[in-house]
PyMOL Python script that loads the backbone (N, CA, C, O; Angstrom):
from pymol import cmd

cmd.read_pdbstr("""\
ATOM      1  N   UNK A   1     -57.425  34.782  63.520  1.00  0.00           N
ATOM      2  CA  UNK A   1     -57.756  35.385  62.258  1.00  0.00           C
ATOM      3  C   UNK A   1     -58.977  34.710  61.651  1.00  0.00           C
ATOM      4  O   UNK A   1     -59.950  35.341  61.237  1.00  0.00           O
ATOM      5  N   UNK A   2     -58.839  33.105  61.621  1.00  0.00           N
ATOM      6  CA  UNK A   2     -60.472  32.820  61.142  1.00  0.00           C
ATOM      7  C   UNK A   2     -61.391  33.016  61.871  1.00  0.00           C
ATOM      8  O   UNK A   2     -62.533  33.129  61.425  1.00  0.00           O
ATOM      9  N   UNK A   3     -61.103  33.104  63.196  1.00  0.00           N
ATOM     10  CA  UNK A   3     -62.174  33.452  63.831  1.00  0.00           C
ATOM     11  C   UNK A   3     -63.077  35.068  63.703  1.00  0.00           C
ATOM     12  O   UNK A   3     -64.280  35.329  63.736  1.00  0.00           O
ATOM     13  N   UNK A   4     -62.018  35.807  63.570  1.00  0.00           N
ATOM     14  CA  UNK A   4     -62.920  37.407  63.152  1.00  0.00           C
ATOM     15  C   UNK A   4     -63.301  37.015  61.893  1.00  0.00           C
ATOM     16  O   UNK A   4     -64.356  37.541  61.541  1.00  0.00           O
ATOM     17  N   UNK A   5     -62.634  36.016  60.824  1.00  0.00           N
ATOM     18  CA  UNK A   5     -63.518  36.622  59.422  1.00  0.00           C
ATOM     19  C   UNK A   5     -64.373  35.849  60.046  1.00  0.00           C
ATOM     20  O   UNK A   5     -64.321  37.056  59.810  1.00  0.00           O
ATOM     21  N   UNK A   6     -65.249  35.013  60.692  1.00  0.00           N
ATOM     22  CA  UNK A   6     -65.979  34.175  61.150  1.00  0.00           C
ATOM     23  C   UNK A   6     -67.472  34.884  61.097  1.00  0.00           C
ATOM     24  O   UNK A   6     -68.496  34.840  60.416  1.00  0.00           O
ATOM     25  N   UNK A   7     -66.882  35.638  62.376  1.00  0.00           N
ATOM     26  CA  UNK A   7     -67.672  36.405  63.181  1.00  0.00           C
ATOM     27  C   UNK A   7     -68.312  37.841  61.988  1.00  0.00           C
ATOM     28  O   UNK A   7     -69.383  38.441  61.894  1.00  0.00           O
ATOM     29  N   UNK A   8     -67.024  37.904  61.272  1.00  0.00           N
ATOM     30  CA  UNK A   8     -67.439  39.089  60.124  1.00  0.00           C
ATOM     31  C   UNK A   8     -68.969  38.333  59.046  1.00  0.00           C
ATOM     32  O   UNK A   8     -70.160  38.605  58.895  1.00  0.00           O
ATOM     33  N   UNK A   9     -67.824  37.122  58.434  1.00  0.00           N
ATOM     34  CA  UNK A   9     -68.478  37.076  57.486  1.00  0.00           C
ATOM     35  C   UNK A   9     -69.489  35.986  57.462  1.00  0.00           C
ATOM     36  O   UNK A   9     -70.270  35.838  56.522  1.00  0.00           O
ATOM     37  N   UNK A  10     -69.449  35.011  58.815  1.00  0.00           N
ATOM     38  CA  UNK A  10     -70.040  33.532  58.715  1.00  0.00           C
ATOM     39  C   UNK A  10     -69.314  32.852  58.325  1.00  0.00           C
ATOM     40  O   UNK A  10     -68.096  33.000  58.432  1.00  0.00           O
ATOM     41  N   UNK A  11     -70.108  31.571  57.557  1.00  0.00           N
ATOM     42  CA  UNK A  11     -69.032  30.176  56.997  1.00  0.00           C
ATOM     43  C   UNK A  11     -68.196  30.889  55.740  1.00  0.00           C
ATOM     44  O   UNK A  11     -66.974  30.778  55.651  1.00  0.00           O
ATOM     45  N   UNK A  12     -68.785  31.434  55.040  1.00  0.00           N
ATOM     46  CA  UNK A  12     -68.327  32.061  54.461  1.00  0.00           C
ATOM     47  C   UNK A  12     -66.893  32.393  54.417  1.00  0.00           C
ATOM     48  O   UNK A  12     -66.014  31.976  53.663  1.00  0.00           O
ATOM     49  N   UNK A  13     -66.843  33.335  55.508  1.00  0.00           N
ATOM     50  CA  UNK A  13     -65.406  33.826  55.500  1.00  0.00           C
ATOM     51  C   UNK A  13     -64.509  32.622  55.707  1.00  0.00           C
ATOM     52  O   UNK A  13     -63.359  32.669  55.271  1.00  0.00           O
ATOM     53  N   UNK A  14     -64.845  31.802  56.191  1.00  0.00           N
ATOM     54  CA  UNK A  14     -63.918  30.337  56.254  1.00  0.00           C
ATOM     55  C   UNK A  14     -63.064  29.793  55.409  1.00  0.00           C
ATOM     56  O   UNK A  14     -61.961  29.315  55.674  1.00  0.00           O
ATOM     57  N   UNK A  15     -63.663  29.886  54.247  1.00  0.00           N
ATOM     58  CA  UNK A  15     -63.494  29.643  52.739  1.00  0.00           C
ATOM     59  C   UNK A  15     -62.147  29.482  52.999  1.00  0.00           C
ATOM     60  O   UNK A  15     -61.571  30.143  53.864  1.00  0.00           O
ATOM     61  N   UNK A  16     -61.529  28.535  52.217  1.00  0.00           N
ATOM     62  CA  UNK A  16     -59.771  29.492  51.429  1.00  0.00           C
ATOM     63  C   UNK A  16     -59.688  30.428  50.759  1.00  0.00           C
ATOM     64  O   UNK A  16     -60.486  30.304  49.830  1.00  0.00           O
ATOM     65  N   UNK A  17     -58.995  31.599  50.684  1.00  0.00           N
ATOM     66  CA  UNK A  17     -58.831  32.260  49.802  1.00  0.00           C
ATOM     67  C   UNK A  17     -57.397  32.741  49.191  1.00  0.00           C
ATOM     68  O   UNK A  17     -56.403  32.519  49.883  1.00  0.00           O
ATOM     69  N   UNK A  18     -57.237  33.386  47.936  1.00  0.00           N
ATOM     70  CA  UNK A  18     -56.189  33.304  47.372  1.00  0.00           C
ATOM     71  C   UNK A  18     -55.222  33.883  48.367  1.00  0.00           C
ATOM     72  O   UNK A  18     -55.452  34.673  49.282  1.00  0.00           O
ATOM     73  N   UNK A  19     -54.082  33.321  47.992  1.00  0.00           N
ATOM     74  CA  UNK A  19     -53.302  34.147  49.040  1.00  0.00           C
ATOM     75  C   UNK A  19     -51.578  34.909  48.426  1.00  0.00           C
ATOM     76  O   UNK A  19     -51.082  34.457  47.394  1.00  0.00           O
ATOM     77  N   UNK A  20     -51.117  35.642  48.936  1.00  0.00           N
ATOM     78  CA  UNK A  20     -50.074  36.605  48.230  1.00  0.00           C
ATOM     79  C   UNK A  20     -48.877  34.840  48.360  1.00  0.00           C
ATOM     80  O   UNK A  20     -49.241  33.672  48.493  1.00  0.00           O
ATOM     81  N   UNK A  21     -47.567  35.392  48.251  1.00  0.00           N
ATOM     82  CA  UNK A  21     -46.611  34.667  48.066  1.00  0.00           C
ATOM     83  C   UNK A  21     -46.152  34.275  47.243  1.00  0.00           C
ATOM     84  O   UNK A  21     -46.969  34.620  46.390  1.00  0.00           O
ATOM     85  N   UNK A  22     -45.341  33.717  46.679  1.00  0.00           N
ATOM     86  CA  UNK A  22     -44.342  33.490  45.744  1.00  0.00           C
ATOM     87  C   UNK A  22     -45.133  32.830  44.436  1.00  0.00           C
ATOM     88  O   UNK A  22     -45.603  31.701  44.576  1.00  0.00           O
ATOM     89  N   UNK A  23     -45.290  33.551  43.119  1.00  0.00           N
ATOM     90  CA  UNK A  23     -46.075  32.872  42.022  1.00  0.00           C
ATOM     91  C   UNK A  23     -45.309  31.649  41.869  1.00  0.00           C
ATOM     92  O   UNK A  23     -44.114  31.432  42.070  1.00  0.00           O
ATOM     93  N   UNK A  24     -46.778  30.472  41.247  1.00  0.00           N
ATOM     94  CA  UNK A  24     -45.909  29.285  40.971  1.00  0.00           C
ATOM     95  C   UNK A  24     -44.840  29.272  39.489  1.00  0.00           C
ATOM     96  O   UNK A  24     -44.960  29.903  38.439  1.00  0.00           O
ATOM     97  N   UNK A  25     -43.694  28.182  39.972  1.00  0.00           N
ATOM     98  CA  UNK A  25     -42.681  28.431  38.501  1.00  0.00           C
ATOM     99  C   UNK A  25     -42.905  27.627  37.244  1.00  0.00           C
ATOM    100  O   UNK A  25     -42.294  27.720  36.179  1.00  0.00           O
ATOM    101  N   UNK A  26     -43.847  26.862  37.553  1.00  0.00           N
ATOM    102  CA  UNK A  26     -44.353  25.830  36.682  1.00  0.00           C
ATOM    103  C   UNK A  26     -45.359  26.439  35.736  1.00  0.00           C
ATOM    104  O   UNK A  26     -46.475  26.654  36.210  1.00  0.00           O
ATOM    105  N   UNK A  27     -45.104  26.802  34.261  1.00  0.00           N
ATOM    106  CA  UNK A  27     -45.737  26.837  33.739  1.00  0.00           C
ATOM    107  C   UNK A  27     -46.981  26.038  32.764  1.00  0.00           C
ATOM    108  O   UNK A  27     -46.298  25.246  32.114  1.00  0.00           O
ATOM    109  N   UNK A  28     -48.149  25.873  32.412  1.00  0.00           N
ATOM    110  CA  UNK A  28     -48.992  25.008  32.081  1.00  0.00           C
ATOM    111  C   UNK A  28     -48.005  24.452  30.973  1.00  0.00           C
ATOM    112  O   UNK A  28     -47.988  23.225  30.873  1.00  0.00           O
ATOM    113  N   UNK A  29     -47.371  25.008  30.320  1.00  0.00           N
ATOM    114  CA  UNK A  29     -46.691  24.774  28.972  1.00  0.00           C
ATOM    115  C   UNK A  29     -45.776  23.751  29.331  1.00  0.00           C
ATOM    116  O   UNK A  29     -45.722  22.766  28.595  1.00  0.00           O
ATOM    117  N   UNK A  30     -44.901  23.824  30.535  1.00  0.00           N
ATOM    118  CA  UNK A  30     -43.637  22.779  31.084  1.00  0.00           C
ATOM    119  C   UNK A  30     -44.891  21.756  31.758  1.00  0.00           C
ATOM    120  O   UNK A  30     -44.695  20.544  31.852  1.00  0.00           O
ATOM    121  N   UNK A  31     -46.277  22.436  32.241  1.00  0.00           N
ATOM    122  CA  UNK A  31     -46.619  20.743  32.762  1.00  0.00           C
ATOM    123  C   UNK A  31     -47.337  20.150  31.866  1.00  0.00           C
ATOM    124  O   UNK A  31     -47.910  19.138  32.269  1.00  0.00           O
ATOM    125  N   UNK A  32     -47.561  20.546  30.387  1.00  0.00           N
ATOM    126  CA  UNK A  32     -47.999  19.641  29.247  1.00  0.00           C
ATOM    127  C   UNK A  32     -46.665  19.153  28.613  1.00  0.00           C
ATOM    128  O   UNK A  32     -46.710  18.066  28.037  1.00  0.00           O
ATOM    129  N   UNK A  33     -45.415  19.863  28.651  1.00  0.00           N
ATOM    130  CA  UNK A  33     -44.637  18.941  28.416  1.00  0.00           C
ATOM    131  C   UNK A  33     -43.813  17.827  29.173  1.00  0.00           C
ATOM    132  O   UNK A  33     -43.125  16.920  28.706  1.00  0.00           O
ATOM    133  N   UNK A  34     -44.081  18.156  30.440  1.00  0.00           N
ATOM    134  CA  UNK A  34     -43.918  16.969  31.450  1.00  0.00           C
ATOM    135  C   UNK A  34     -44.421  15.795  31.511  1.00  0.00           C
ATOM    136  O   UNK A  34     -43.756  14.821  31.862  1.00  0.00           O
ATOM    137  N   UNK A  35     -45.824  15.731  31.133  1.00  0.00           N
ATOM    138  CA  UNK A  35     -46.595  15.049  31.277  1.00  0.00           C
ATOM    139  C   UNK A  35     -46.298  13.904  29.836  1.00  0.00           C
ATOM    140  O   UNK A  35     -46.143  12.692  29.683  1.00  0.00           O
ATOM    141  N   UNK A  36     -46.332  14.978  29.081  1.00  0.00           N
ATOM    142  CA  UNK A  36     -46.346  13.823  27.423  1.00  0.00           C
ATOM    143  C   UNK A  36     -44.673  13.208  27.959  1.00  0.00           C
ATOM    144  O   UNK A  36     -44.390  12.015  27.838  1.00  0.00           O
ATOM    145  N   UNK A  37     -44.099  13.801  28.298  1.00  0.00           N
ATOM    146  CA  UNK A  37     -42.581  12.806  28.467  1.00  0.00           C
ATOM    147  C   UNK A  37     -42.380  11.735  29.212  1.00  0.00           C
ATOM    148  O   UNK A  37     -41.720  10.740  28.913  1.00  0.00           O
ATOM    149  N   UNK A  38     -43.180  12.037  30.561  1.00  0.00           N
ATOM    150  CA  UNK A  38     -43.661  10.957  31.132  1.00  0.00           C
ATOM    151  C   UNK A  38     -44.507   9.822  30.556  1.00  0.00           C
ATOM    152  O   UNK A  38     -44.090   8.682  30.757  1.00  0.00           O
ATOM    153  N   UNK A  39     -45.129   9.910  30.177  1.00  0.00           N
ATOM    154  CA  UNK A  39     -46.383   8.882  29.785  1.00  0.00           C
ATOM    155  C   UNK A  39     -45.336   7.987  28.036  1.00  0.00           C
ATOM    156  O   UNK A  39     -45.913   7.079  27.437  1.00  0.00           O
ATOM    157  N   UNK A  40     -44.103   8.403  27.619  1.00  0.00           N
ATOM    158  CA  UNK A  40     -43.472   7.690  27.404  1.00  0.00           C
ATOM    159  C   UNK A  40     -42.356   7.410  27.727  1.00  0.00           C
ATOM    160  O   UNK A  40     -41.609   8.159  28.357  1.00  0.00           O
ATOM    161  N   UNK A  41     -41.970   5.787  27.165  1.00  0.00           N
ATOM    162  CA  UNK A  41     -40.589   5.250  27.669  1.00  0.00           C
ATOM    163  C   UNK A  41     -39.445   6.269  27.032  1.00  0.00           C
ATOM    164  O   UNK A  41     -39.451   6.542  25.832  1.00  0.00           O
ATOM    165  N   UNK A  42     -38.499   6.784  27.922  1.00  0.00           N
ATOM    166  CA  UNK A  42     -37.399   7.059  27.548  1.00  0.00           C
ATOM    167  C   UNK A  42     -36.655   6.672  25.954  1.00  0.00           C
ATOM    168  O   UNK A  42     -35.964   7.279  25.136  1.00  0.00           O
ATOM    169  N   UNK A  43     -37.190   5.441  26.068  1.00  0.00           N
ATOM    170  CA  UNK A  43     -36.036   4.718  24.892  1.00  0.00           C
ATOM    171  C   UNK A  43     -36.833   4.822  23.510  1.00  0.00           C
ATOM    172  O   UNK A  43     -36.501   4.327  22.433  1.00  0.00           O
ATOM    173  N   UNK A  44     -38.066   5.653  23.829  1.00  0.00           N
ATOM    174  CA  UNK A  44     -38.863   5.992  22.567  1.00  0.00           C
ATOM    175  C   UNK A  44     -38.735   7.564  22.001  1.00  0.00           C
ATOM    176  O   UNK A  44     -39.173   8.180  21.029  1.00  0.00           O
ATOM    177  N   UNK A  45     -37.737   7.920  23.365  1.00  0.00           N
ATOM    178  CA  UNK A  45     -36.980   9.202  23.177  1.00  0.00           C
ATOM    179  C   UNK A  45     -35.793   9.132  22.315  1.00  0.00           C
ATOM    180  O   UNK A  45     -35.363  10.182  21.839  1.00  0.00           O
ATOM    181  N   UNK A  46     -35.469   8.505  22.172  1.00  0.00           N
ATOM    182  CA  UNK A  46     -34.116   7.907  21.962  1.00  0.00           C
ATOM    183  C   UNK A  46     -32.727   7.877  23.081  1.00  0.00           C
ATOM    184  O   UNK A  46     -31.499   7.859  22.993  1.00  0.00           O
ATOM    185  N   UNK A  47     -33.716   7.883  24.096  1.00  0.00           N
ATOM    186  CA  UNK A  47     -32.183   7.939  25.388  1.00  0.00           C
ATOM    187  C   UNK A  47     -31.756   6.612  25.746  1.00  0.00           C
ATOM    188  O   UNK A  47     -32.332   5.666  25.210  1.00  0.00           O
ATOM    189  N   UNK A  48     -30.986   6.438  26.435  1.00  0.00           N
ATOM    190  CA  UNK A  48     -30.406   4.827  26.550  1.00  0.00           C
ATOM    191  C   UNK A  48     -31.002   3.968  27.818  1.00  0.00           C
ATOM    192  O   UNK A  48     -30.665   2.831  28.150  1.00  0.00           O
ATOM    193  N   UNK A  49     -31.898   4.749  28.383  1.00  0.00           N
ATOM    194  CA  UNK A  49     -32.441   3.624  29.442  1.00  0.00           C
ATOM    195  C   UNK A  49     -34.047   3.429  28.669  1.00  0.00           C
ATOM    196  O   UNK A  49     -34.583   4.010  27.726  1.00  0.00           O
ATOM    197  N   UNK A  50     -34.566   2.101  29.762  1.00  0.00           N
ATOM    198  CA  UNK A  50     -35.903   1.701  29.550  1.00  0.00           C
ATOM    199  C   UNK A  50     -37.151   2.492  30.768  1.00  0.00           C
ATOM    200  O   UNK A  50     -38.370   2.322  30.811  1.00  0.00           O
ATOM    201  N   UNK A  51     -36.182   3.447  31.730  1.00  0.00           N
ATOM    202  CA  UNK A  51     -37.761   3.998  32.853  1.00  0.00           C
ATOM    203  C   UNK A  51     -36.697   4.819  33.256  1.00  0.00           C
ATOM    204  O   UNK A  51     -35.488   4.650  33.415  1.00  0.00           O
ATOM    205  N   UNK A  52     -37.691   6.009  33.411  1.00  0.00           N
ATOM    206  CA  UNK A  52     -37.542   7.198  33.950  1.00  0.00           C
ATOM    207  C   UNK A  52     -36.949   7.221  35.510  1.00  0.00           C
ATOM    208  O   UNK A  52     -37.569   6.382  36.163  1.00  0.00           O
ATOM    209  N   UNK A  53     -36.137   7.781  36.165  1.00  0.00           N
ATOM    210  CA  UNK A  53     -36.213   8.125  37.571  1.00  0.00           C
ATOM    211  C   UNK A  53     -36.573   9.728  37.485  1.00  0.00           C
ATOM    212  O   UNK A  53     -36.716  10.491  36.529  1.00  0.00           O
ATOM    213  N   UNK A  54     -36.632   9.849  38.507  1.00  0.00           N
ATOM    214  CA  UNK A  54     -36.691  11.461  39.301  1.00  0.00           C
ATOM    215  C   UNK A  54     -35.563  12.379  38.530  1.00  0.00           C
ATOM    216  O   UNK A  54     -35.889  13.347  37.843  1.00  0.00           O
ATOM    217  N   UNK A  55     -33.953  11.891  38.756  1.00  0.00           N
ATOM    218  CA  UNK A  55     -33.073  12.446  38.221  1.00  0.00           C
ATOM    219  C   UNK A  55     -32.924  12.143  36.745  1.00  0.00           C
ATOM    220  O   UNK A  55     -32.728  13.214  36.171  1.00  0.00           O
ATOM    221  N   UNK A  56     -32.932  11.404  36.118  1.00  0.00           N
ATOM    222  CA  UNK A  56     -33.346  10.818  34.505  1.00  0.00           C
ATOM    223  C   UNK A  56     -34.211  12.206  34.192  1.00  0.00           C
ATOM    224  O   UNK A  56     -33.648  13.005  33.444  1.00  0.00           O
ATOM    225  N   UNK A  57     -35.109  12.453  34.535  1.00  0.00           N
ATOM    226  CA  UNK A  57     -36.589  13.205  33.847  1.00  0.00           C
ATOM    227  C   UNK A  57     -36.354  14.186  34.191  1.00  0.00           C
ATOM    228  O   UNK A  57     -36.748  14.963  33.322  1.00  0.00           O
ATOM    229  N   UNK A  58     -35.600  15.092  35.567  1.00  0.00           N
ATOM    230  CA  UNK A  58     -35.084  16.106  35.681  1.00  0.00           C
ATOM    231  C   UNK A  58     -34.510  16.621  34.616  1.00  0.00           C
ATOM    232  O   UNK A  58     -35.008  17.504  33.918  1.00  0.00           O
ATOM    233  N   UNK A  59     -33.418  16.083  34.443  1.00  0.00           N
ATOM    234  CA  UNK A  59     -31.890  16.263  33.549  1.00  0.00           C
ATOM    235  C   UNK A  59     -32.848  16.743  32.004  1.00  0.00           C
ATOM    236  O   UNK A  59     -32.844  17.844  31.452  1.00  0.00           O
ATOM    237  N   UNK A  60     -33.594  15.518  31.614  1.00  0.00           N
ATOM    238  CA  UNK A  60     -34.101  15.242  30.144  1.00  0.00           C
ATOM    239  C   UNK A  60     -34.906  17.019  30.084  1.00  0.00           C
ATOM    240  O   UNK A  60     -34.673  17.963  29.330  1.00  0.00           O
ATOM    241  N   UNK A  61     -35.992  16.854  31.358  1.00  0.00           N
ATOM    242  CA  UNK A  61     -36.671  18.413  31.379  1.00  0.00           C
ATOM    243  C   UNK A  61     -35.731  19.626  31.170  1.00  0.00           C
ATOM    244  O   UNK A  61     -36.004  20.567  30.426  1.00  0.00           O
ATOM    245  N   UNK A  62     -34.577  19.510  31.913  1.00  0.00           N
ATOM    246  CA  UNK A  62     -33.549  20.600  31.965  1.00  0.00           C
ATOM    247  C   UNK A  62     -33.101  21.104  30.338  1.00  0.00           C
ATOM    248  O   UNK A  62     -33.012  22.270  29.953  1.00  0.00           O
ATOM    249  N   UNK A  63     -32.819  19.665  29.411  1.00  0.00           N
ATOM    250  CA  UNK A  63     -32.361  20.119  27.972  1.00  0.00           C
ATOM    251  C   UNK A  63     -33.736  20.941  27.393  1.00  0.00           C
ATOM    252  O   UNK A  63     -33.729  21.440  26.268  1.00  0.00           O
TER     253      UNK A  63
END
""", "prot")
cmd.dss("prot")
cmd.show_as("cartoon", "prot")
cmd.util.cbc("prot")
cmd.orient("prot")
């Protein structure tokens, strides 16, 4: 397949281009609020630990 757009289009066709499949679920809105939650300590959240894990920041995102 890259090879015909190759031949079609040059380097060109090489490019990446957008492609169909599943839209992403992450909205800009959940990754500006991801981000500000991260960049503080939990316990300035008022939750009872001092650092985030994976499952900690899940859960917290989930409420």
């Amino acid at each position: 397949m890259a090879y015909q757009r190759w031949v079609a289009e040059g380097i060109e066709g090489l490019r990446d281009r957008p492609g169909g499949g599943v839209p992403p679920k992450v909205t800009s809105e959940y990754e500006e609020q991801l981000l500000a939650s991260v960049r503080l300590r939990p316990r300035s959240l008022g939750l009872p630990y001092s650092m985030w894990t994976l499952q900690r920041l899940a859960d917290y995102m989930a409420e």
